[in-house]
Structures are given as C-alpha cells and as structure tokens.
C-alpha positions, 0 to 999 in steps of 0.5 A: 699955331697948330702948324707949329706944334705939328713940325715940333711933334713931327721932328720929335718923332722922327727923332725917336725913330732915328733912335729905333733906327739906329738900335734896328740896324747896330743889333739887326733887329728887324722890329725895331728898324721897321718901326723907325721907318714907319716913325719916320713915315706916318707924321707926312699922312697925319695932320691932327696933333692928338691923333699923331702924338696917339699913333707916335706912343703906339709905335714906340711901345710897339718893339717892347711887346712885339718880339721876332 
C-alpha cells in the first residue's frame, strides 16, 4: 500500500511542477523554473510519504516568498 500512495503523490508533484515548469519558462522566470526542476527531482531521493508530501508544500510555497 504505501508504495501506491508514493507513486500518486510523487506523480502529484511532478504534476505541479510541470505547472511551475511552464510558467518559469513562458515568463523566464528563474525561481519558479528551478523549483520545477527540483519538484521533478527530489520524490526519486525520498521514500517517506509524510516527509514527501512536507518537502513538496515547502517547494510549492517557495516562489511566493522568494523574488529575484
């Protein structure tokens, strides 16, 4: 079971970041475009679904408080 609830939050995430991804990229933003890369990135390195879904909210809020 618990490798079921990681591939559905793991594809979640990379679905937000291809958001990011997108939005970095159309407005050549580099905040948002290095967070998709790392939203795309980190599920591969994390195996605990708590600790995953924690680094994932921290990534998305990221670009909101984070300007250059």
């Amino acid at each position: 079971m618990e490798g079921t609830s990681h591939l559905i939050w793991s594809m979640l995430v990379g679905a937000i970041g291809l958001g990011f991804f997108t939005y970095g990229t159309r407005q050549r933003a580099i905040v948002p475009l290095c967070t998709a890369v790392a939203l795309f990135i980190f599920p591969y390195f994390i195996e605990n679904i708590y600790a995953l879904v924690f680094t994932g909210i921290t990534l998305v809020i990221l670009p909101y408080f984070v300007r250059l």
